[in-house]
C-alpha positions in Angstrom: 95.7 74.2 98.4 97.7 73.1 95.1 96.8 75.3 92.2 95.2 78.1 94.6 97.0 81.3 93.8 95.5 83.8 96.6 95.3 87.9 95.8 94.9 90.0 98.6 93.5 93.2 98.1 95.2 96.5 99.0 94.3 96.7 103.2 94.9 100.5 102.9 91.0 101.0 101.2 89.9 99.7 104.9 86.3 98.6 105.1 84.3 97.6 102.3 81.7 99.9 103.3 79.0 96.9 105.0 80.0 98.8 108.2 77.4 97.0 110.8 74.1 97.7 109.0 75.4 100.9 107.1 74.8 99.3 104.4 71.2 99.5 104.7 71.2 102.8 106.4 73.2 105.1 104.4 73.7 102.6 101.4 75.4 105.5 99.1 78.0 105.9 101.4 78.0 102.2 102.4 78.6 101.7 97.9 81.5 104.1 98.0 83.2 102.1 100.1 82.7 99.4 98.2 83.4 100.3 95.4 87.1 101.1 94.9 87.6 97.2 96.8 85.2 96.1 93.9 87.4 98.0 91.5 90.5 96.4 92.8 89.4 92.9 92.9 87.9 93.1 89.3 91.5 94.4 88.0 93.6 91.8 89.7 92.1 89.1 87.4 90.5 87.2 90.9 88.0 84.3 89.8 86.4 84.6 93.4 86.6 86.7 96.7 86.6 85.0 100.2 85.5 86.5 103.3 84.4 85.4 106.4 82.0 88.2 107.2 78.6 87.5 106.9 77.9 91.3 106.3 81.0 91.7 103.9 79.6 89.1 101.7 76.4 90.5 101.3 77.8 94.1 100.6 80.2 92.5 98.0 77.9 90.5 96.4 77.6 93.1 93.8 81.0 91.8 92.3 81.6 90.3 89.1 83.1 87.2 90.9 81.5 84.6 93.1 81.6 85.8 96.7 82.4 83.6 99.5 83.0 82.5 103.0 86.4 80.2 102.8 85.1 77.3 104.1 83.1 77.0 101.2 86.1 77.1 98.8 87.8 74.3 101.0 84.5 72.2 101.2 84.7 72.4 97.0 88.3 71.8 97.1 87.9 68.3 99.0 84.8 67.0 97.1 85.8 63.7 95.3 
């Protein structure tokens, strides 16, 4: 996409702590997962982060950022 400068995030801090429903099980370990990612993302400057999972994007909705699946940047991208 023209004008789309994409940031990925360091793949070494693994999972971002969703984990299945260990979010809602255990959700202090579930937010320590999270949170170094959420650290990450807010340092690089991102505007949004992308992610196809449905379980990620809940977990990460607790960024600073608007989170989203990719499609729906692409279905913005080719609105008239």
């Amino acid at each position: 996409m023209p004008g789309l400068e994409v940031i990925e995030l360091d793949p070494g801090l693994g999972c971002c702590g969703a984990a299945g429903i260990q979010m809602l099980t255990d959700p202090v370990r579930a937010a320590g997962y999270r949170e170094p990612l959420l650290a990450q993302l807010h340092d690089s400057g991102a505007t949004r982060l992308l992610s196809a999972n449905i379980g990620c994007r809940l977990h990460l909705a607790a960024a600073r950022v608007p989170v989203q699946h990719p499609l729906e940047l692409l279905a913005e991208r080719l609105r008239p």
